[in-house]
Phi, psi and omega in degrees: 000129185277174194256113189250121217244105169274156217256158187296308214287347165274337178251040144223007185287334177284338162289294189313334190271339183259347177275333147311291180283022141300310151309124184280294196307308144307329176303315180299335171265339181304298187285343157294341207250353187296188147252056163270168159288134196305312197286327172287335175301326207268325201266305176303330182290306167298313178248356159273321167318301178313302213296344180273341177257350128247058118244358181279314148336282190306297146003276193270336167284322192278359194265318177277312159309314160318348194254332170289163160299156199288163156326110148295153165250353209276195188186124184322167167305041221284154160278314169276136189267348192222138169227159172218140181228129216281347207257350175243206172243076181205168190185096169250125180257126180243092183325301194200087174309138179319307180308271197314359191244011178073033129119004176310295184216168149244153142259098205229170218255110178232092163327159192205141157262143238286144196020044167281196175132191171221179195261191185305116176192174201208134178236156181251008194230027166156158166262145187233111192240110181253130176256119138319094159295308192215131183078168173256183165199147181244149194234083150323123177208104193067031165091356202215149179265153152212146178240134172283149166240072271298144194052018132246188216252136164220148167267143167253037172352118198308127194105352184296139159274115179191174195197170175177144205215161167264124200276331179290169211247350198222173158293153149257170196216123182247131151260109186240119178254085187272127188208126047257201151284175169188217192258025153305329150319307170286310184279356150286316191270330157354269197278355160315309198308283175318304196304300205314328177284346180110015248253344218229053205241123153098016200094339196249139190268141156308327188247121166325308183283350147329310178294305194275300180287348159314295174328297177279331175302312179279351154075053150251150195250173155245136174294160154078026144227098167349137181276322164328325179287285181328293190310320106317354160293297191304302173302326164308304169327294191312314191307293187324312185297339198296307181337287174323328193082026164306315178315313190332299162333318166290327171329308183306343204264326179224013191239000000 
């Protein structure tokens, strides 16, 4: 039987060949340069681009983002203890603040107004645990709903997808409890801060980067974005704005 010996350059030309078009832009000269079908050349041309240009994106912000200084979380020496924001359904009282409690927990006092509430979200940095003082509340949680009834409890665990709202025709009253602490508190007195200036309508800030440091003091996802994505996208962002001196805008709200 003869002996068929391959040459280095044939048995590396089929790794080396799958390995360009991992690079988009060599996959792209490569595959004009190919024996392909025009619509796969069309298809790789087209639908590699976006995806090459954000992650080429993606890339270069959380990559940059490492080099910053961390996220504050902290808040100033404040006096008031209850903010309201006149443009939503909310009234928060802050019982036990991260500083006092050494960064263990927070505790703050929350009204809800008759069908208030807030959407779908998820934090990776603490559990957040709610008592029905007064009235009910219904509580999304993982896809499945319950209504709490005063002096009962419900948990959001980390990573937990919920959201919890008042169903009722009168107020509720939540005592929400997050531990470890973390920047709930700043992000609260935030967007109180904003909607009451106008600044916060629909869920959303007139300043993007605004939008990216709320997210991040509260360390919140939104569904319907891989969290691999999301999640370090969102810290970055923040990280960035902090950088820009986006926050400065904010100080009057919590410092």
């Amino acid at each position: 039987m003869n002996e068929v010996t391959l040459t280095p350059a044939a048995s590396q030309s089929r790794p080396w060949k799958w390995i360009e078009f991992v690079f988009y832009p060599t996959g792209v000269v490569s595959i004009w340069k190919g024996n392909y079908r025009l619509w796969i050349r069309l298809l790789y041309t087209l639908v590699g681009l976006p995806l090459f240009l954000f992650i080429t994106l993606f890339l270069t912000i959380t990559g940059f983002a490492l080099f910053l200084p961390p996220l504050d979380l902290s808040v100033g020496n404040r006096t008031d203890r209850t903010v309201i924001n006149s443009e939503g359904n909310y009234k928060s009282t802050f019982l036990k603040t991260g500083k006092e409690t050494g960064g263990a927990y927070e505790l703050i006092r929350v009204e809800v107004e008759p069908h208030g509430g807030n959407s779908l979200h998820y934090h990776k940095a603490f559990d957040e645990y709610f008592t029905v003082l007064q009235g009910k509340a219904l509580v999304g949680k993982e896809g499945q709903e319950l209504i709490v009834e005063r002096g009962g409890k419900a948990i959001a665990r980390r990573g937990e997808m919920h959201y919890f709202s008042n169903p009722t025709g009168s107020i509720t009253v939540l005592l929400v409890k997050t531990m470890p602490a973390r920047g709930l508190e700043k992000s609260i007195r935030v967007v109180y801060g904003l909607a009451n200036d106008g600044l916060f309508k629909g869920g959303i800030t007139d300043n993007p980067w605004h939008m990216a440091l709320l997210l991040g003091y509260s360390g919140t996802y939104l569904p319907d974005i891989p969290g691999f994505i999301q999640e370090p996208l969102v810290n970055a962002l923040a990280k960035i704005a902090q950088w820009k001196g986006e926050d400065k805008a904010l100080e009057k709200y919590f410092k």
